[in-house]
GUMAR-646089 format. One line per 3 residues: number of its first residue (from 1); their letters; for each residue x, y, z of N, C-alpha, C, O. Coordinates in steps of 0.1 Angstrom, whole numbers, plus 5000, padded with zeros to 4 digits. Example, Ala and Ser with C-alpha at 12.3 -4.5 7.8 and 13.67 -1.06 7.14 Angstrom:
GUMAR-646089
1) as) 5132,4943,5078,5123,4955,5078,5132,4967,5078,5142,4967,5085; 5128,4978,5071,5137,4989,5071,5129,5000,5079,5134,5011,5080 .
//
This chain:
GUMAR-646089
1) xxx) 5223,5810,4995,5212,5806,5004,5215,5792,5010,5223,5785,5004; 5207,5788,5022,5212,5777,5032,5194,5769,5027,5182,5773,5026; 5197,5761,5026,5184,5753,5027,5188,5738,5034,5198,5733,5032 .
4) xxx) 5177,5733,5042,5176,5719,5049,5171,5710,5041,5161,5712,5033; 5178,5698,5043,5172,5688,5033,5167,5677,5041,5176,5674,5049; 5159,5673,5042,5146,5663,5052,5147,5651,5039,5142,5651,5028 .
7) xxx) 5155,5640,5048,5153,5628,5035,5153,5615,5043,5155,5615,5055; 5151,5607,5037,5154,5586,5039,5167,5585,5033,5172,5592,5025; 5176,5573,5040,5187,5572,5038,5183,5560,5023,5193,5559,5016 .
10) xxx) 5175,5554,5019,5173,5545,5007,5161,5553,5002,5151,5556,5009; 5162,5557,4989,5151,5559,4976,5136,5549,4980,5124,5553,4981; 5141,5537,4981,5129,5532,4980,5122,5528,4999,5114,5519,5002 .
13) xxx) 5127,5537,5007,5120,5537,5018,5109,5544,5020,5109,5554,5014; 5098,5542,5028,5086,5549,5037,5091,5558,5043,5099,5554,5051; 5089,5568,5042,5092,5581,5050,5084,5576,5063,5072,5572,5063 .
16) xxx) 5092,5576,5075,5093,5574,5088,5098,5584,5098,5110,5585,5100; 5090,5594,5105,5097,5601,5114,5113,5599,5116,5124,5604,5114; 5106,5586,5123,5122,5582,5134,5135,5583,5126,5146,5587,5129 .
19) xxx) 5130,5575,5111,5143,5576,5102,5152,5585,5094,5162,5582,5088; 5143,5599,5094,5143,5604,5084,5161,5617,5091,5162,5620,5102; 5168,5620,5083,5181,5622,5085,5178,5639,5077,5168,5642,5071 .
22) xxx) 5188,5646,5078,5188,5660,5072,5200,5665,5071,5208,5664,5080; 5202,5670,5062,5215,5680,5059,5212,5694,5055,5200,5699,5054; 5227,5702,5053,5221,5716,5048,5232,5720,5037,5244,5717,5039 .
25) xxx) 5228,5728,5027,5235,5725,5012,5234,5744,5010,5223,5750,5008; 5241,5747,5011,5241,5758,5008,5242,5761,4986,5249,5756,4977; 5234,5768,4987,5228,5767,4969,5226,5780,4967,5226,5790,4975 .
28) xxx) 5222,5779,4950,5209,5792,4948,5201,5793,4944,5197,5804,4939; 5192,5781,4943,5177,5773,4944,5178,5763,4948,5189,5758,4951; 5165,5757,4947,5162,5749,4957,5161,5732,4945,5161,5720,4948 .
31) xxx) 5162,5739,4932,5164,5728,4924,5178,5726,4921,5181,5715,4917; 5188,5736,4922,5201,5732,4926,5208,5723,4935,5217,5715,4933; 5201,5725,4946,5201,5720,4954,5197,5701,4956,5203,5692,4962 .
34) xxx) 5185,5699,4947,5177,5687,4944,5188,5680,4933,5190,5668,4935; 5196,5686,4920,5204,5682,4912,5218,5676,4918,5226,5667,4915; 5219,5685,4927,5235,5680,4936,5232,5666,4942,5239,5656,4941 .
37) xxx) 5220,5666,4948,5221,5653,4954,5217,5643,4947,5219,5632,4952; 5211,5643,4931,5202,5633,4922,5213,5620,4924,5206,5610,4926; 5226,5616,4925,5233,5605,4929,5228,5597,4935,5225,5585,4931 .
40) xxx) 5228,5605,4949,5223,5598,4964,5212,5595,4963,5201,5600,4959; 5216,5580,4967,5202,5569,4973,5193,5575,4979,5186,5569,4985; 5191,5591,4978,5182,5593,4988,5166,5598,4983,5162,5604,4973 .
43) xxx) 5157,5591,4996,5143,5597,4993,5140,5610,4999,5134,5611,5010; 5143,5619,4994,5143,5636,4994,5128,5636,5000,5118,5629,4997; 5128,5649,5014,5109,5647,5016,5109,5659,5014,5098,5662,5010 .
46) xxx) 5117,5671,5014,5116,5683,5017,5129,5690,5017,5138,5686,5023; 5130,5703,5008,5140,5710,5009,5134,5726,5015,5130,5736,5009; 5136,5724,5026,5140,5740,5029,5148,5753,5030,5158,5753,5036 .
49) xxx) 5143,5762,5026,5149,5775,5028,5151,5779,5038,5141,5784,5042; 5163,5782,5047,5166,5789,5060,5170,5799,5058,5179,5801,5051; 5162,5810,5066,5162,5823,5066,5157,5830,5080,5148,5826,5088 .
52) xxx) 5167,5843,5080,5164,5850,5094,5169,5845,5109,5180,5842,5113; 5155,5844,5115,5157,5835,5130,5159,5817,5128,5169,5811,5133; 5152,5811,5122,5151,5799,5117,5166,5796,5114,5172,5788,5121 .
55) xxx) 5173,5804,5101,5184,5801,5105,5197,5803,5114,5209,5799,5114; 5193,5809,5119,5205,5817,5135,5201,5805,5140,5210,5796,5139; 5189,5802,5145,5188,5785,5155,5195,5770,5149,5200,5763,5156 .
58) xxx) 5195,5768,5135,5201,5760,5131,5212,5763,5130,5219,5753,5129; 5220,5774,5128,5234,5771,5129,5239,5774,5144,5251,5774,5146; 5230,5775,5154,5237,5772,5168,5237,5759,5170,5243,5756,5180 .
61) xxx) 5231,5748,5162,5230,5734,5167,5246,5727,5162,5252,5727,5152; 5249,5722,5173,5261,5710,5171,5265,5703,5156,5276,5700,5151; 5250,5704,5153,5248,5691,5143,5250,5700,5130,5251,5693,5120 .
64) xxx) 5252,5717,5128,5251,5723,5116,5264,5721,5109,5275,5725,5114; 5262,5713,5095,5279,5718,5090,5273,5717,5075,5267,5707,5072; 5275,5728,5065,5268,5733,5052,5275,5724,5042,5287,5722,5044 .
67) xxx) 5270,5719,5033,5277,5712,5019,5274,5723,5010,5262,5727,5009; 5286,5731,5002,5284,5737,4992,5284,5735,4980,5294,5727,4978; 5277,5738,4967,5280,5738,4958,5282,5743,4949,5275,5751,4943 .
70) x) 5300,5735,4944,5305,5743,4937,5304,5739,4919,5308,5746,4910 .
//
């Protein structure tokens, strides 16, 4: 499964529209997904599941490139 990750580049930032950055991690939950990244400085706002149409649109975007885990 493909899920989007909606986060802050620093743990201890205010979630801020403008700032907020995203990736997509291909997993097989979504707390898999949350363990891969526990390292990263990051303040996690949201992991999403991409499915269907939703994800056909994000992987036509420039910006799509999947982190897997192995």
């Amino acid at each position: 499964m493909i899920f989007k990750v909606y986060y802050q580049e620093n743990r201890f930032e205010v979630p801020v529209r403008e700032n907020t950055q995203s990736l997509y991690v291909e997993a097989a939950s979504e707390r898999e997904v949350r363990h891969h990244l526990k390292d990263r400085n990051y303040n996690i706002e949201l992991v999403q599941l991409l499915e269907g149409n939703h994800l056909e649109y994000e992987q036509s975007s420039q910006n799509y490139e999947v982190e897997s885990i192995e």
